[in-house]
N, CA, C and O atoms as a Tripos MOL2 file, in Angstrom:
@<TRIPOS>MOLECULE
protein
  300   299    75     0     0
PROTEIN
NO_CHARGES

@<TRIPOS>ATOM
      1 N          31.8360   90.9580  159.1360 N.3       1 UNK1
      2 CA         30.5840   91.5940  159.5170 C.3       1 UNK1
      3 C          30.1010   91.0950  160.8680 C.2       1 UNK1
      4 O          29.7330   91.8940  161.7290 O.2       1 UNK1
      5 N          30.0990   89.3470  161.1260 N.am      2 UNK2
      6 CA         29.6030   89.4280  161.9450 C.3       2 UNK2
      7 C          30.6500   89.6890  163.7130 C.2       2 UNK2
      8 O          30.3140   89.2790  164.8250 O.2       2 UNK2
      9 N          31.9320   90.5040  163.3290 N.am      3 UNK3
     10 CA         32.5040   90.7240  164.4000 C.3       3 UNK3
     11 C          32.0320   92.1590  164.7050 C.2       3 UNK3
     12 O          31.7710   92.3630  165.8910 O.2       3 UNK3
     13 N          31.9230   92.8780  164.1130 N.am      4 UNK4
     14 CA         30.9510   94.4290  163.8540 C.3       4 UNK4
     15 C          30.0030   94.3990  164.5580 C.2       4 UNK4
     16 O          29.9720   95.2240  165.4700 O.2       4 UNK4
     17 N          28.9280   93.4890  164.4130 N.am      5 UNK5
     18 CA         27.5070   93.2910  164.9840 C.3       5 UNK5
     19 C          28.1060   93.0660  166.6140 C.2       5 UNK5
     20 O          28.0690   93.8840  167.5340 O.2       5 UNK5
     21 N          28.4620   92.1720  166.6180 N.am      6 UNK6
     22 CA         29.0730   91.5450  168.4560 C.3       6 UNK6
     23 C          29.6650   92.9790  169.1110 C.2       6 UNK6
     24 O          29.3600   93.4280  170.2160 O.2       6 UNK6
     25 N          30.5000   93.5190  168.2340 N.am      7 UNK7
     26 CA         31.0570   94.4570  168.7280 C.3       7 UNK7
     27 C          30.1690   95.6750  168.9260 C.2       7 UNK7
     28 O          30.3820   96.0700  170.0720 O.2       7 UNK7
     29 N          29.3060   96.4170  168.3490 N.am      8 UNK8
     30 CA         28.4120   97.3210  168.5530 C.3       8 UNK8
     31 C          27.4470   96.6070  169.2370 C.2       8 UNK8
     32 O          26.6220   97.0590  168.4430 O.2       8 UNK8
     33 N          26.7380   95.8760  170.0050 N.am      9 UNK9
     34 CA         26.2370   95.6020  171.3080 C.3       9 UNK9
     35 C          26.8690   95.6350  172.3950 C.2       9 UNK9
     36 O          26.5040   96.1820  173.4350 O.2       9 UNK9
     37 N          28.4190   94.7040  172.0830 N.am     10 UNK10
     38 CA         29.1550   94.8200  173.4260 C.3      10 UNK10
     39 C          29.3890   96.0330  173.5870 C.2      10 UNK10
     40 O          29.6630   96.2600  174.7660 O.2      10 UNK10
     41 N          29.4150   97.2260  172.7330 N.am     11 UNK11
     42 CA         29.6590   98.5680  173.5970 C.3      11 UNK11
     43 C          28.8040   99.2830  173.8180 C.2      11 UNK11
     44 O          28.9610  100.3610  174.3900 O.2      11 UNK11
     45 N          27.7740   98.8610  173.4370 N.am     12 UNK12
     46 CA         26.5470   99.3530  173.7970 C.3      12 UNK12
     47 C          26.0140   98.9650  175.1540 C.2      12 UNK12
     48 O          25.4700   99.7860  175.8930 O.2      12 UNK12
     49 N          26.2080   97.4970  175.5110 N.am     13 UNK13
     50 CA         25.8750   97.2830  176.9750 C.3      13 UNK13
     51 C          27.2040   97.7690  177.6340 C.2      13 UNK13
     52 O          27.0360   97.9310  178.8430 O.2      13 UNK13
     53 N          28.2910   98.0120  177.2790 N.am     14 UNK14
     54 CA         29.3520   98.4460  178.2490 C.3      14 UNK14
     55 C          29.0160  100.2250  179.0340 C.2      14 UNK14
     56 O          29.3370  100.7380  180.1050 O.2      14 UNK14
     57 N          28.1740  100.7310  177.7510 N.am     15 UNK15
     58 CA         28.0700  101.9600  177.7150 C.3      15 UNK15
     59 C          27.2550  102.3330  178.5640 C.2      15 UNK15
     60 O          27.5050  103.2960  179.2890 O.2      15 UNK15
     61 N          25.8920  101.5080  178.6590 N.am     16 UNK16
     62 CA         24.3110  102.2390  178.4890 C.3      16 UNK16
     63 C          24.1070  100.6630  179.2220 C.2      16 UNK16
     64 O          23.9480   99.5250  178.7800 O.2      16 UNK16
     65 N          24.2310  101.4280  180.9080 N.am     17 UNK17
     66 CA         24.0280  100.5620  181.9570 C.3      17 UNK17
     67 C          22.2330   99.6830  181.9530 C.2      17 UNK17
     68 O          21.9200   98.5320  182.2600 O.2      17 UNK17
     69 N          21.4220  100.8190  181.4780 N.am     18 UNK18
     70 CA         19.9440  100.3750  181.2680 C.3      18 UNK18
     71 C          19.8960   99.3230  179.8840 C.2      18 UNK18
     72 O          19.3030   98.2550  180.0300 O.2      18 UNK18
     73 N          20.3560   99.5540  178.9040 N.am     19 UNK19
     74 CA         20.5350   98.5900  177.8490 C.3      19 UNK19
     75 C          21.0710   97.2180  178.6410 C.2      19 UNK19
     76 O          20.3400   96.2270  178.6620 O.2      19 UNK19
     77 N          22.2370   97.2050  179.2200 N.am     20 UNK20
     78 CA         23.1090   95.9520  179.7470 C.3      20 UNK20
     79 C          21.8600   95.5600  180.3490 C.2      20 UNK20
     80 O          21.1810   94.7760  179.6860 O.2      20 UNK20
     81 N          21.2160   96.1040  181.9550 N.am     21 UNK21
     82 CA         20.4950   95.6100  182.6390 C.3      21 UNK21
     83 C          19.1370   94.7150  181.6430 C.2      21 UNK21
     84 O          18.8720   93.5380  181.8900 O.2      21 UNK21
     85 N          18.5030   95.4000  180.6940 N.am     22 UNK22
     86 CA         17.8420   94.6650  179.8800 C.3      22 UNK22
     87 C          18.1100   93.5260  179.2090 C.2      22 UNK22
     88 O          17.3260   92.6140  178.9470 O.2      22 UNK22
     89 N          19.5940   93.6500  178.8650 N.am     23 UNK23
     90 CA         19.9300   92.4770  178.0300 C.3      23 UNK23
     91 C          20.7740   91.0400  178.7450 C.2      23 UNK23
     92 O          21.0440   89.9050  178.3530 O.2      23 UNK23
     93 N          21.0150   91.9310  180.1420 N.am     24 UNK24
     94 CA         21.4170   90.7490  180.9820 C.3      24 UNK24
     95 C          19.7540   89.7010  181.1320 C.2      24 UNK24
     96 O          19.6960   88.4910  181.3530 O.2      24 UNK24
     97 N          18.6600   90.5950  180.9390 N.am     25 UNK25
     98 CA         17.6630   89.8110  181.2340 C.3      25 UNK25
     99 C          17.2390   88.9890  180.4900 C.2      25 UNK25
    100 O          17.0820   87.7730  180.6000 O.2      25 UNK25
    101 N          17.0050   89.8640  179.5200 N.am     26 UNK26
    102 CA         16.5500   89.0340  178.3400 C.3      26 UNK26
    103 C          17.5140   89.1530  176.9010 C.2      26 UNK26
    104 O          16.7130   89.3940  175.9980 O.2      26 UNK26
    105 N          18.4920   89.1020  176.5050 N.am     27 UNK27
    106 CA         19.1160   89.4950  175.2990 C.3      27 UNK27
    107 C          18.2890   89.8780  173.9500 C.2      27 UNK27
    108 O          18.3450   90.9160  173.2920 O.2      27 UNK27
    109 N          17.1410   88.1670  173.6530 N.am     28 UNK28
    110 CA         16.7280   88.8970  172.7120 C.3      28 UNK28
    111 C          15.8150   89.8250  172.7540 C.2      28 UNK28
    112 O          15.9360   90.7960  172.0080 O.2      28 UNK28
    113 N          14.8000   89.7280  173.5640 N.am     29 UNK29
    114 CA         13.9930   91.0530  173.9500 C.3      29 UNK29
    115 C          14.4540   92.6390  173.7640 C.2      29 UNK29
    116 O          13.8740   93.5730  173.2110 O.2      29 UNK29
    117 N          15.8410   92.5580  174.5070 N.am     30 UNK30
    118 CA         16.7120   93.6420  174.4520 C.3      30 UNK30
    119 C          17.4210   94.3090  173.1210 C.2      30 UNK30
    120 O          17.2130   95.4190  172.6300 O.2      30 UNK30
    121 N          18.0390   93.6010  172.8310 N.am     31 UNK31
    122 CA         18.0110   93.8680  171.3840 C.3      31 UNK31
    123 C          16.8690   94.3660  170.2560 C.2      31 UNK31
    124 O          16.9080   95.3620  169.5330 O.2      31 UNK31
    125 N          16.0510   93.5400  170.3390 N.am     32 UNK32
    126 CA         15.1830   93.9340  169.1030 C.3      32 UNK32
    127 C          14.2520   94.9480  169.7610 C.2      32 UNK32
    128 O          13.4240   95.4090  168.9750 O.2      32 UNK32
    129 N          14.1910   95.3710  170.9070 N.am     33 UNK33
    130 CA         13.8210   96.6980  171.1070 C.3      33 UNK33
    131 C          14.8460   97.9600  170.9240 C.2      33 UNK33
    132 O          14.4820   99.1360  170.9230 O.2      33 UNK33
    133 N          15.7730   97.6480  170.8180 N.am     34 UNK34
    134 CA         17.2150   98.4670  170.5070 C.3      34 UNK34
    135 C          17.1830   98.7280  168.8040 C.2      34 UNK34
    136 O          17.9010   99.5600  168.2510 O.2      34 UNK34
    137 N          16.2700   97.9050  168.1420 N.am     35 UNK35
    138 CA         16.5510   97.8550  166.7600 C.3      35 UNK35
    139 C          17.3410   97.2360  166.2240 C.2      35 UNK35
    140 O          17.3420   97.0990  165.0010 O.2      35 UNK35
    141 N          18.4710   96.5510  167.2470 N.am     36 UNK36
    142 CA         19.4360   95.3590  166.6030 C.3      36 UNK36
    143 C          19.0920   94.6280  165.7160 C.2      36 UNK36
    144 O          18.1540   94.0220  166.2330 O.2      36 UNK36
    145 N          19.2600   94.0710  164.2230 N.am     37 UNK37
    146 CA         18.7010   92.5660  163.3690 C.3      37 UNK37
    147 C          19.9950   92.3460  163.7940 C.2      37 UNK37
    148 O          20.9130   93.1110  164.0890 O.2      37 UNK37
    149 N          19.8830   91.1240  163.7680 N.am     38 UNK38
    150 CA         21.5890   90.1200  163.6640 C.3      38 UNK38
    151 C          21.0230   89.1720  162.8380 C.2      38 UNK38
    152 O          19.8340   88.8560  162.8670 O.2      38 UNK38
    153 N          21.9520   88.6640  162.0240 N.am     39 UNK39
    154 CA         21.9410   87.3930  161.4430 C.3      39 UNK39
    155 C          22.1140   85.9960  162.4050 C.2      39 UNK39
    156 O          22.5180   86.1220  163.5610 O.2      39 UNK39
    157 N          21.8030   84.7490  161.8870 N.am     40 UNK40
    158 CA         21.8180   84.1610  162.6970 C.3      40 UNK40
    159 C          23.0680   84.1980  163.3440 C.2      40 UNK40
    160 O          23.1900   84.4490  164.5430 O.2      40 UNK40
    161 N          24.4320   83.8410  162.2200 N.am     41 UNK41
    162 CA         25.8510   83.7600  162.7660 C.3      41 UNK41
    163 C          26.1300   84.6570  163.8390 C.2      41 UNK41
    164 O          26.5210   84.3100  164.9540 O.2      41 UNK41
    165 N          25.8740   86.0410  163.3870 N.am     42 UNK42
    166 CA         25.8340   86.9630  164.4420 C.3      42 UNK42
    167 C          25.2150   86.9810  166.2480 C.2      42 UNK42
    168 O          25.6360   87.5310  167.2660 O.2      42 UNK42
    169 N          23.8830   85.9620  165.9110 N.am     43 UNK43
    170 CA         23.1080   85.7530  167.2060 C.3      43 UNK43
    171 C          24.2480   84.9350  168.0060 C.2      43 UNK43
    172 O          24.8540   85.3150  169.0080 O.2      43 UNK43
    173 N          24.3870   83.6980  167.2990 N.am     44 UNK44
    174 CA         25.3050   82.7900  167.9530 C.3      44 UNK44
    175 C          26.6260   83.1400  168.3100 C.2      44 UNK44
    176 O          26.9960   82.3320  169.1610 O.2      44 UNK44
    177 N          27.7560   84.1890  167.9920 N.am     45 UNK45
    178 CA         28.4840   84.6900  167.9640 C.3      45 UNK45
    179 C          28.9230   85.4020  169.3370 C.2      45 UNK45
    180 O          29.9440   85.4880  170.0190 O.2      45 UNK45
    181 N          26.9820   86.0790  169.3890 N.am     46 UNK46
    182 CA         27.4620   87.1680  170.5950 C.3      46 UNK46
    183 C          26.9750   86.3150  171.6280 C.2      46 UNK46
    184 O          27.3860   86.4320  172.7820 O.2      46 UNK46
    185 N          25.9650   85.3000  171.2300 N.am     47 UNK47
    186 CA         25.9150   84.2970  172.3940 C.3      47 UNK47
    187 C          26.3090   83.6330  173.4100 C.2      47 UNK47
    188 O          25.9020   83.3360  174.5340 O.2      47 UNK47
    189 N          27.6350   83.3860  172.4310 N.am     48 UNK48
    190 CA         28.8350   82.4590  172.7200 C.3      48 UNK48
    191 C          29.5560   83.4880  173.8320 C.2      48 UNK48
    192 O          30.0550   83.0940  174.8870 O.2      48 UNK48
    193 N          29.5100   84.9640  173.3620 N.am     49 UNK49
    194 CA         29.8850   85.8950  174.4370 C.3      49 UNK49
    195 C          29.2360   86.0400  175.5300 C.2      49 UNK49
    196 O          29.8280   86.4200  176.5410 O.2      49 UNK49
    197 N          27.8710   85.7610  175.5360 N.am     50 UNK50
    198 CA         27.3270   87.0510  176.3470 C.3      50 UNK50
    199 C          26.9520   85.9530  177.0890 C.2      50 UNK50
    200 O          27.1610   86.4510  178.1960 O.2      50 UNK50
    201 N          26.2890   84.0780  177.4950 N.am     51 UNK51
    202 CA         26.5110   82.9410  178.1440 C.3      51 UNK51
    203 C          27.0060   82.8650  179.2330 C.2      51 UNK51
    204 O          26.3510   82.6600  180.2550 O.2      51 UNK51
    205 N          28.3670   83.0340  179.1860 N.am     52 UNK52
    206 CA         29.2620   83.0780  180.8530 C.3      52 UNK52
    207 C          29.0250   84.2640  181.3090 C.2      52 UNK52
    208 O          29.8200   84.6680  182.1570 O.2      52 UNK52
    209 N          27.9930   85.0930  180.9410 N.am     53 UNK53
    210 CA         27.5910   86.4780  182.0800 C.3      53 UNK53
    211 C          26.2300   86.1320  183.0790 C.2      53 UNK53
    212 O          25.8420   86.7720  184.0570 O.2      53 UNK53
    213 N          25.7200   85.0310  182.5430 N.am     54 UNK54
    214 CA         24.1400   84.1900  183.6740 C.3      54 UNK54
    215 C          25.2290   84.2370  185.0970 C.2      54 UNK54
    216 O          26.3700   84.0660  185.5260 O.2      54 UNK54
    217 N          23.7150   84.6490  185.4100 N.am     55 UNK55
    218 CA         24.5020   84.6190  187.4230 C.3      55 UNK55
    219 C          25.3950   85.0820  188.0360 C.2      55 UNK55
    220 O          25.6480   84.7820  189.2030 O.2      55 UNK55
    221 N          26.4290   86.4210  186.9020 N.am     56 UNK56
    222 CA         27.6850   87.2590  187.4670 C.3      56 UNK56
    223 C          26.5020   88.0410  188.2080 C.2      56 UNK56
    224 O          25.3360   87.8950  187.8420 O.2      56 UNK56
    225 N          26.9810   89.1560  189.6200 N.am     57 UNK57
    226 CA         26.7410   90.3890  189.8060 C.3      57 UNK57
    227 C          26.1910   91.2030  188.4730 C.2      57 UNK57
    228 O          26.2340   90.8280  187.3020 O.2      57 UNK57
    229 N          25.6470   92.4680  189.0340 N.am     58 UNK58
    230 CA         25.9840   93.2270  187.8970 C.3      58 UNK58
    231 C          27.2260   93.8090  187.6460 C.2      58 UNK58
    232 O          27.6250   93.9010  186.4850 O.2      58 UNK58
    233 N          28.1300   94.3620  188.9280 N.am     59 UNK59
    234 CA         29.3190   95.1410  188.5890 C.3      59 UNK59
    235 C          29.9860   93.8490  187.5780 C.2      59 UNK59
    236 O          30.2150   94.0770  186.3900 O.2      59 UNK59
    237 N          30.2480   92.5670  188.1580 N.am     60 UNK60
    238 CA         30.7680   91.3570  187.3620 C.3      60 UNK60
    239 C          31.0110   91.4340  185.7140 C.2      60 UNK60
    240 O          31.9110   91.5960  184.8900 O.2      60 UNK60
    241 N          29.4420   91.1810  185.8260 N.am     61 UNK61
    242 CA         29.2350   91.7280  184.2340 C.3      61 UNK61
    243 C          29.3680   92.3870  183.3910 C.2      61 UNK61
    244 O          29.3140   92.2690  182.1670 O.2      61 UNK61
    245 N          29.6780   93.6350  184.5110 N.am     62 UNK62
    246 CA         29.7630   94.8630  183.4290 C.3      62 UNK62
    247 C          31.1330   94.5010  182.9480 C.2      62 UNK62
    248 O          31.3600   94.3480  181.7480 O.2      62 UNK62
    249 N          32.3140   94.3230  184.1390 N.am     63 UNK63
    250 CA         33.6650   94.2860  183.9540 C.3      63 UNK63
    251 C          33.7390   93.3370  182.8830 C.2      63 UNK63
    252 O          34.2880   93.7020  181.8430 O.2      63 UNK63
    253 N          33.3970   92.4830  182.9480 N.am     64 UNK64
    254 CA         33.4570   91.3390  181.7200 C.3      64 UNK64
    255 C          33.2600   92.0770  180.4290 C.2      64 UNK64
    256 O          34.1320   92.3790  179.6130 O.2      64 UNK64
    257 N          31.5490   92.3990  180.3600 N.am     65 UNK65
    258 CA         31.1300   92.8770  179.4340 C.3      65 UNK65
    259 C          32.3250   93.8520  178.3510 C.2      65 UNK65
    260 O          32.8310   93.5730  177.2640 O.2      65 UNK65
    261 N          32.4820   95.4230  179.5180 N.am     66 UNK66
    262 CA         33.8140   95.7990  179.1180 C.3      66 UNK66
    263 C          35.2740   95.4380  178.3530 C.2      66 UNK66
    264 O          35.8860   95.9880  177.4380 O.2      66 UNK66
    265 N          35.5050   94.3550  179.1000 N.am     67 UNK67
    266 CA         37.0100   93.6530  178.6960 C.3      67 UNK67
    267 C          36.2300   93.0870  177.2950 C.2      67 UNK67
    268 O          36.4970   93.8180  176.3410 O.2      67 UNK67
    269 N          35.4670   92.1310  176.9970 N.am     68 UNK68
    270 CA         35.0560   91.8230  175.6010 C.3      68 UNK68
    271 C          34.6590   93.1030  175.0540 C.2      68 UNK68
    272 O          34.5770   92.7560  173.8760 O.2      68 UNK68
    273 N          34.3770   94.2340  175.0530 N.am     69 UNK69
    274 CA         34.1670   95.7560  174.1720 C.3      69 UNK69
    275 C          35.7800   95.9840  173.6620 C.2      69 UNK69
    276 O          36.2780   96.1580  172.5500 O.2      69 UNK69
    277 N          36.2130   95.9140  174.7270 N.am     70 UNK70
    278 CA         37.4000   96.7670  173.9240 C.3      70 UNK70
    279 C          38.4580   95.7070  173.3110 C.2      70 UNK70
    280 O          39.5790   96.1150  173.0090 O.2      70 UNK70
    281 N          38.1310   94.4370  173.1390 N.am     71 UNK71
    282 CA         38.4310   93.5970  172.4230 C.3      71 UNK71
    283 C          37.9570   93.3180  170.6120 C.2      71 UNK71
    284 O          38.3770   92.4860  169.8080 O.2      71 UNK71
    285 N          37.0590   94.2710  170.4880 N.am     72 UNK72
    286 CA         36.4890   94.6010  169.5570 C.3      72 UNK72
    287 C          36.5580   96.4950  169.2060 C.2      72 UNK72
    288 O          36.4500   97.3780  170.0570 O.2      72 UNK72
    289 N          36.8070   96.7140  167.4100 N.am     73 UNK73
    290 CA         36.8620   97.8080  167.3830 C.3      73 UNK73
    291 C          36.0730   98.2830  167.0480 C.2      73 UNK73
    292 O          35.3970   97.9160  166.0880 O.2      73 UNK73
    293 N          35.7860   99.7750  168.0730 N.am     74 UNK74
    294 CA         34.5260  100.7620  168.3760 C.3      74 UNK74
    295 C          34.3190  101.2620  167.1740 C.2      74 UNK74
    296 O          35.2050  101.8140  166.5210 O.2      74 UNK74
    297 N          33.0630  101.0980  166.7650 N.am     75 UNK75
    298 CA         31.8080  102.0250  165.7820 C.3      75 UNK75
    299 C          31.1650  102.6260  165.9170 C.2      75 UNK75
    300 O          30.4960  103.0370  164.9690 O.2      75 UNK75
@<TRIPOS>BOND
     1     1     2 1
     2     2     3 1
     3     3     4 2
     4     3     5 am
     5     5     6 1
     6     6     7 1
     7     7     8 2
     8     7     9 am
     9     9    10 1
    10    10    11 1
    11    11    12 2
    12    11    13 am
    13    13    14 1
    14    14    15 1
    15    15    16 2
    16    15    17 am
    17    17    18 1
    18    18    19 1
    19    19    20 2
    20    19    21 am
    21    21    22 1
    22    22    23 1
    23    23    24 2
    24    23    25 am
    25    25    26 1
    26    26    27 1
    27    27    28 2
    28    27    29 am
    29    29    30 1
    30    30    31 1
    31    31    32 2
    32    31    33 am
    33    33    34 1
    34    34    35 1
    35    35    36 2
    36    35    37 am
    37    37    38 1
    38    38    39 1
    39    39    40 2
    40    39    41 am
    41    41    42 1
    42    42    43 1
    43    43    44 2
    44    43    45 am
    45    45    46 1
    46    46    47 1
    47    47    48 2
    48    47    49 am
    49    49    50 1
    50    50    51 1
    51    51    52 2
    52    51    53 am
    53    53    54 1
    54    54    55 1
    55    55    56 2
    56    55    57 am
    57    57    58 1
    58    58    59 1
    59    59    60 2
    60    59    61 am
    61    61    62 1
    62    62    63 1
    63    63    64 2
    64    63    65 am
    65    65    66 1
    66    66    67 1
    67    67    68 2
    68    67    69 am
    69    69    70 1
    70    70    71 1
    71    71    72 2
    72    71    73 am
    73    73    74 1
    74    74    75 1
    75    75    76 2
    76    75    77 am
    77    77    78 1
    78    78    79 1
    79    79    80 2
    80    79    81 am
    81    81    82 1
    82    82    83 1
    83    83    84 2
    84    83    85 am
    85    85    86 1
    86    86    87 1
    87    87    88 2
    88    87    89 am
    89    89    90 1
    90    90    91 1
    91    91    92 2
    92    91    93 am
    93    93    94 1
    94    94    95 1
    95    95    96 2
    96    95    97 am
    97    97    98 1
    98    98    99 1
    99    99   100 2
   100    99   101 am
   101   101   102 1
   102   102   103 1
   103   103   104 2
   104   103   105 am
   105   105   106 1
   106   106   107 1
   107   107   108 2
   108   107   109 am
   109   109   110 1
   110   110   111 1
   111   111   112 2
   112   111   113 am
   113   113   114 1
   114   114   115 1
   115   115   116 2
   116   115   117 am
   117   117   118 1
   118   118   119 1
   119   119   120 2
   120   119   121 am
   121   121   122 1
   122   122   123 1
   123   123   124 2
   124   123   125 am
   125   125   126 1
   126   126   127 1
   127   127   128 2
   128   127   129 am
   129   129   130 1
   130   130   131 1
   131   131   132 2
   132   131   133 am
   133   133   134 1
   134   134   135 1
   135   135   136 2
   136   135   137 am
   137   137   138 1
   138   138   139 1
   139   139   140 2
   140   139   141 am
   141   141   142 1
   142   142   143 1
   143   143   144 2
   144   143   145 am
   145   145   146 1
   146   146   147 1
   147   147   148 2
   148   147   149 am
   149   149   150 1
   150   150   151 1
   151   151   152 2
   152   151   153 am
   153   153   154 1
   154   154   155 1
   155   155   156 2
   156   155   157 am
   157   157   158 1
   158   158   159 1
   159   159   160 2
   160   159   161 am
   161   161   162 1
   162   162   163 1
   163   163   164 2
   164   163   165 am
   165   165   166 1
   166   166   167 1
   167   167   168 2
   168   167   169 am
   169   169   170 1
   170   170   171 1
   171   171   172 2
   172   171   173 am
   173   173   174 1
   174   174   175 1
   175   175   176 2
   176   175   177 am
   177   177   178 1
   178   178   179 1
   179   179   180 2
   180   179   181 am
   181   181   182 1
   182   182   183 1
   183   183   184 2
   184   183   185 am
   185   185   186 1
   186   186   187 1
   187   187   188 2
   188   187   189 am
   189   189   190 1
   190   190   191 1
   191   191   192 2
   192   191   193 am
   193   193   194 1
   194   194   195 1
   195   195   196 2
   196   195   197 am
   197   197   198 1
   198   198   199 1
   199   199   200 2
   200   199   201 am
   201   201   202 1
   202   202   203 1
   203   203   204 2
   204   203   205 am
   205   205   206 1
   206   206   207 1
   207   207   208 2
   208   207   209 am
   209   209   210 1
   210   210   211 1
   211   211   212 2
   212   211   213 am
   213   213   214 1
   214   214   215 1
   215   215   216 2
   216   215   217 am
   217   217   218 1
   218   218   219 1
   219   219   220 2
   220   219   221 am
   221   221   222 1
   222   222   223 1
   223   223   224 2
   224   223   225 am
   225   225   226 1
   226   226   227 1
   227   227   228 2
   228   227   229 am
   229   229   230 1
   230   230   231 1
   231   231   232 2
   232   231   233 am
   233   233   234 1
   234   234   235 1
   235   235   236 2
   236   235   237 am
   237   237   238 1
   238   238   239 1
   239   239   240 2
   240   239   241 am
   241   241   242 1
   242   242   243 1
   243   243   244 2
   244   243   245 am
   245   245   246 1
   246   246   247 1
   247   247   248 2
   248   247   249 am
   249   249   250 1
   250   250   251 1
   251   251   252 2
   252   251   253 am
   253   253   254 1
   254   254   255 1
   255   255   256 2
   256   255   257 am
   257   257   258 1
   258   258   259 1
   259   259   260 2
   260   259   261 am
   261   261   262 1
   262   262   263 1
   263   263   264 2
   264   263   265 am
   265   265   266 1
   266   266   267 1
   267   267   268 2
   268   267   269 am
   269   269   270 1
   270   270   271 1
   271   271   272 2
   272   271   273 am
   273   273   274 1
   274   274   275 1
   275   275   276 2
   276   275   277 am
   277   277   278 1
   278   278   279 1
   279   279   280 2
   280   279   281 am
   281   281   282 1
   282   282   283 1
   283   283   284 2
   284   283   285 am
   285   285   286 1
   286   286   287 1
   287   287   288 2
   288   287   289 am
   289   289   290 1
   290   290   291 1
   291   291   292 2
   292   291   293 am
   293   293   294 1
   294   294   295 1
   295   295   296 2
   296   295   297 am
   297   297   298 1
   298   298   299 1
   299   299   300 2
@<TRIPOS>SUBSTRUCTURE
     1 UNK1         2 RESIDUE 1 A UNK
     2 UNK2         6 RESIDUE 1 A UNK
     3 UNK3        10 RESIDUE 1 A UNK
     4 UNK4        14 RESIDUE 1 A UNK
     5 UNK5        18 RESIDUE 1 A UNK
     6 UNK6        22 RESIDUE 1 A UNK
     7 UNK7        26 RESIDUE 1 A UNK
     8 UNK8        30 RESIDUE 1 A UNK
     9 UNK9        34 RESIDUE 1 A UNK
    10 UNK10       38 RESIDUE 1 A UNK
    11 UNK11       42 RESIDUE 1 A UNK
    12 UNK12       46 RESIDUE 1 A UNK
    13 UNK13       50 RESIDUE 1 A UNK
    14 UNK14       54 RESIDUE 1 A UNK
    15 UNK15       58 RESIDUE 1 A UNK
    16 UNK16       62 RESIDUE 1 A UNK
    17 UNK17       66 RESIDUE 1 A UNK
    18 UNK18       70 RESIDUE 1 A UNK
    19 UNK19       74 RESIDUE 1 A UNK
    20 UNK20       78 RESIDUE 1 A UNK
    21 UNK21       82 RESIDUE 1 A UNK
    22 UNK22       86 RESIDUE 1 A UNK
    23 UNK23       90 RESIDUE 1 A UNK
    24 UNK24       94 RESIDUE 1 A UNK
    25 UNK25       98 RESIDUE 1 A UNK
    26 UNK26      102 RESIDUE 1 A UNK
    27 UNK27      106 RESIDUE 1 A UNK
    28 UNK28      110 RESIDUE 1 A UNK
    29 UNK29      114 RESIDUE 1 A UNK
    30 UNK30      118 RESIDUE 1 A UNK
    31 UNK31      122 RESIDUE 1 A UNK
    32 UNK32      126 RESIDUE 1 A UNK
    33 UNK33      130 RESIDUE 1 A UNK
    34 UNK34      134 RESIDUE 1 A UNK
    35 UNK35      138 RESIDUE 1 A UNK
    36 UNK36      142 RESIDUE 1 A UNK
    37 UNK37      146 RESIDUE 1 A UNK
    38 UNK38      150 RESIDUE 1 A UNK
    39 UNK39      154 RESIDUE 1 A UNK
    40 UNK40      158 RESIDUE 1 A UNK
    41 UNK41      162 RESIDUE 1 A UNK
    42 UNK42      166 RESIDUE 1 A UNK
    43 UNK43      170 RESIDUE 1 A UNK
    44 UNK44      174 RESIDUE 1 A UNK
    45 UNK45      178 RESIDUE 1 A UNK
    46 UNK46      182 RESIDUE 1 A UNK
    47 UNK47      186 RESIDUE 1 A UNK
    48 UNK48      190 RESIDUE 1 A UNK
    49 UNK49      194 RESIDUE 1 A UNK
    50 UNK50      198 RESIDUE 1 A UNK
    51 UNK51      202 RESIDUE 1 A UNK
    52 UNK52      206 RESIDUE 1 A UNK
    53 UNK53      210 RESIDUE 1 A UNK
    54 UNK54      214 RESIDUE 1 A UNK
    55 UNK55      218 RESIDUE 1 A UNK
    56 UNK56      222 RESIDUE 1 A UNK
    57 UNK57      226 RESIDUE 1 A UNK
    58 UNK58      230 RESIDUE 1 A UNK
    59 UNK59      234 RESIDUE 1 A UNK
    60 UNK60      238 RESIDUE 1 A UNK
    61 UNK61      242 RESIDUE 1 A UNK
    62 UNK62      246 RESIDUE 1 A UNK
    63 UNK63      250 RESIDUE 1 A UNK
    64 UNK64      254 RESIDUE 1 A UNK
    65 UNK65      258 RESIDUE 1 A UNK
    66 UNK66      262 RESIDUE 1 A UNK
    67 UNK67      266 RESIDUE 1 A UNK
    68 UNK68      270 RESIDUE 1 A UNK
    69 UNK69      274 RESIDUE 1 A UNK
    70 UNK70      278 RESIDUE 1 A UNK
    71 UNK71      282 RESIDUE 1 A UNK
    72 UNK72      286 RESIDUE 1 A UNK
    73 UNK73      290 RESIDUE 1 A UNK
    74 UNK74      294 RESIDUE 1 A UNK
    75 UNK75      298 RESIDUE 1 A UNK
């Protein structure tokens, strides 16, 4: 489950450039205006992902962002 959760954000910011830009800012802000719940495991999970994206570009990020999406399967 909690690879599901990681995975439907990461393609959600891969997708939906205004989502990314929000959640590069603030993640949790971003999310729970998205309607995301995560469990905690889940928080920490995508954390652990989404961490080494502080201070990329945006194109940076996105590419990153991307390569972890399709490392995960789409829902």
């Amino acid at each position: 489950m909690k690879e599901q959760a990681v995975g439907r954000v990461l393609w959600r910011a891969a997708e939906d450039g205004e989502f990314r830009r929000r959640a590069l800012a603030n993640l949790g802000t971003a999310l729970a205006e998205e309607g995301f719940i995560l469990t905690d495991a889940e928080m920490a999970a995508l954390r652990s992902c989404w961490e080494p994206l502080a201070g990329l570009a945006e194109r940076a990020a996105y590419e990153r962002i991307a390569a972890l999406a399709r490392g995960h399967r789409r829902e």
